[in-house]
C-alpha positions in Angstrom: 2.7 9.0 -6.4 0.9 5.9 -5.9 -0.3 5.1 -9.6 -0.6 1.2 -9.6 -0.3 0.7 -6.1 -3.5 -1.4 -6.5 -0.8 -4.6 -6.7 2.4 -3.6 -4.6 3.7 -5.3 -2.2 5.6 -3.3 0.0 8.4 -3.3 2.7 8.6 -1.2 5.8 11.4 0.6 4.0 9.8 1.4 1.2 6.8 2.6 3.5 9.2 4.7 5.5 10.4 6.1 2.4 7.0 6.7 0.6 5.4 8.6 3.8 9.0 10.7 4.0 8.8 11.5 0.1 4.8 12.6 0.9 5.4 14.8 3.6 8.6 16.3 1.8 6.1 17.5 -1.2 2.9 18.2 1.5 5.6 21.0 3.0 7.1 21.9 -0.7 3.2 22.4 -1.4 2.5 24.3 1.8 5.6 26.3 1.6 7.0 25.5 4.8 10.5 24.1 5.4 11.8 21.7 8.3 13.7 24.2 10.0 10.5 26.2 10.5 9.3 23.2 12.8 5.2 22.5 12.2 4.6 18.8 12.7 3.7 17.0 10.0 0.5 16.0 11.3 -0.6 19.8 11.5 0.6 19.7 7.7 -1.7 16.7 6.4 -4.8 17.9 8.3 -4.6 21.5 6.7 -3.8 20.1 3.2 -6.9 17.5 3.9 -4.3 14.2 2.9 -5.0 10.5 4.8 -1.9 8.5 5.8 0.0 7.4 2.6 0.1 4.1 3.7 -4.1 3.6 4.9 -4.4 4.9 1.1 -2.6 2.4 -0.4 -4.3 -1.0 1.9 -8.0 0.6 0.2 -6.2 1.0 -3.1 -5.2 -3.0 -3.0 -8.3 -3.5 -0.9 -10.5 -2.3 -3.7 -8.7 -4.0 -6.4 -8.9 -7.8 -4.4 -12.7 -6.8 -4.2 -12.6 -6.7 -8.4 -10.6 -9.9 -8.6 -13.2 -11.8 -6.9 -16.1 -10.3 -8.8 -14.6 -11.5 -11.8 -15.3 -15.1 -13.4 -13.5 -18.3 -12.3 -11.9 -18.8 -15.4 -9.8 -15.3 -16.0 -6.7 -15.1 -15.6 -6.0 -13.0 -13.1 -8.0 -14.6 -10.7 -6.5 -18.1 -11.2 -3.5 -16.1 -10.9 -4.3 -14.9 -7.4 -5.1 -18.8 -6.7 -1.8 -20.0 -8.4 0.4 -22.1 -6.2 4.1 -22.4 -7.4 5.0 -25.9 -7.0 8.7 -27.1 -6.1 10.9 -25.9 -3.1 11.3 -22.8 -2.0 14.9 -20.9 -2.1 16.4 -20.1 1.8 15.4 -17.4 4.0 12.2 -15.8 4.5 9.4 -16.2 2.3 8.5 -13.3 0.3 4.2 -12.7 1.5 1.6 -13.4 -1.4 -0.7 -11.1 -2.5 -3.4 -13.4 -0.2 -1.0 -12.6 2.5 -1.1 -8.9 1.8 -4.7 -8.6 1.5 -5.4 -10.6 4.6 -3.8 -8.3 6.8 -4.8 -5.1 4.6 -8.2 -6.5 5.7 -7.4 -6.9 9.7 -5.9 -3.6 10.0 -8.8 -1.8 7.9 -11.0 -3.0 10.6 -13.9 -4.1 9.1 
């Protein structure tokens, strides 16, 4: 479910929606249906699962942590350093990766 999540950049929404489609297949695994009423948090512990979304910040985490290993001139570094020049359209900015990662970090808590 979360193959290349090492470079998403997600949206409460679709955070909402990713920990509702996990719990939908931890109770199709366990057998158990919502009218039968165990909280989800009873679920994950006996299936052994982390949060979704703590899974995904050490997935991006862990790939930030190879961009910077890499040499200055690859591409995907300068990428990640890449500042789009010109004005910006209305509304609120979409975050940058930087961004992202930034507060991946804070909320990891190391």
């Amino acid at each position: 479910m979360l193959h290349e999540s090492d470079t998403w950049s997600i949206r409460r929404e679709n955070e909402v929606a990713l920990q509702w489609a996990e719990m939908r297949m931890v109770r199709w695994m366990c057998g158990i249906k919502l009218q039968d009423r165990v909280p989800s948090k009873r679920l994950t512990e006996r299936v052994g699962l982390d949060d979704i979304i703590s899974v995904l910040q050490q997935n991006r985490l862990r790939w930030y942590g190879h961009v910077l290993r890499k040499e200055d001139d690859d591409r995907v570094k300068k990428c990640m350093e890449y500042e789009v020049e010109g004005p910006r359209p209305r509304g609120r900015p979409k975050k940058t990766c930087r961004e992202i990662v930034e507060k991946d970090y804070q909320g990891s808590g190391t």
